[in-house]
C-alpha positions in Angstrom: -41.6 -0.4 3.0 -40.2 2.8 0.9 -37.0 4.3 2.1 -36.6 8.4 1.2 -33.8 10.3 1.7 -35.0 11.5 4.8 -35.0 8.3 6.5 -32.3 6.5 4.7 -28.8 7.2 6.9 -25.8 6.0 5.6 -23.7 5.1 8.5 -19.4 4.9 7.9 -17.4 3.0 9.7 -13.6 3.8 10.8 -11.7 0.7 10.7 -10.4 0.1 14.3 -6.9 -0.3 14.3 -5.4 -3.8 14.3 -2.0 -4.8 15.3 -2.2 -7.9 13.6 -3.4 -5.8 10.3 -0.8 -2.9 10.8 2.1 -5.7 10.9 0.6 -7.5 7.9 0.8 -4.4 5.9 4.5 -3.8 7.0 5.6 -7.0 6.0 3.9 -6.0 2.6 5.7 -3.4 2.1 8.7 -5.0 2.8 8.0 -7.4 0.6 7.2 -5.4 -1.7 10.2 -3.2 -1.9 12.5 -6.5 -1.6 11.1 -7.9 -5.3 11.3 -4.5 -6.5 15.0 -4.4 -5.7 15.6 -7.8 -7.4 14.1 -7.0 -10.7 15.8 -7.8 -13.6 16.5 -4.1 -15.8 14.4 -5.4 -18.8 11.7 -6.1 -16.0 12.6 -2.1 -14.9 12.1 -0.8 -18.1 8.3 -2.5 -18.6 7.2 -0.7 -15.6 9.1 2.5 -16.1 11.4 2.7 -13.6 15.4 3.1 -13.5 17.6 1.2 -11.5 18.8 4.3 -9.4 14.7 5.0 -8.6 14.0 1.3 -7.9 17.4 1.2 -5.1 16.0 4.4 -3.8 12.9 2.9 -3.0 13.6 -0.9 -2.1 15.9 1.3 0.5 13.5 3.1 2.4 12.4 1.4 5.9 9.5 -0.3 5.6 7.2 2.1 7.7 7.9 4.8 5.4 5.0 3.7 3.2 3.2 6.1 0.8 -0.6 7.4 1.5 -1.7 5.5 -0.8 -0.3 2.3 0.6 -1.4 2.9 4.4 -4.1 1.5 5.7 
């Protein structure tokens, strides 16, 4: 059978929210920020980022996460 355009739907699905996913992703973060603050500075300097910057972020609470890390 042909499919057109017409015909043809593409359908998008929300992801449904998840408790169990949200607190997966905090601990994530969390993680995240904790081996950021342990770095060693020639580690820093690889990835571009100062010491001050990295404290500033390994500081924030962990559901202060940026867009682009949300689910």
């Amino acid at each position: 059978m042909a499919y057109s355009a017409t015909t043809v739907r593409v359908v998008r699905t929300r992801r449904s929210f998840h408790p169990v996913r949200l607190l997966l992703h905090l601990w994530g973060v969390r993680r995240q920020r904790l081996a950021l603050s342990r770095l060693d500075p020639h580690l820093l300097d690889d990835i571009g980022v100062s010491r001050d910057v990295a404290n500033d972020e390994a500081g924030r609470p962990f559901w202060d996460a940026p867009a682009t890390w949300r689910l």
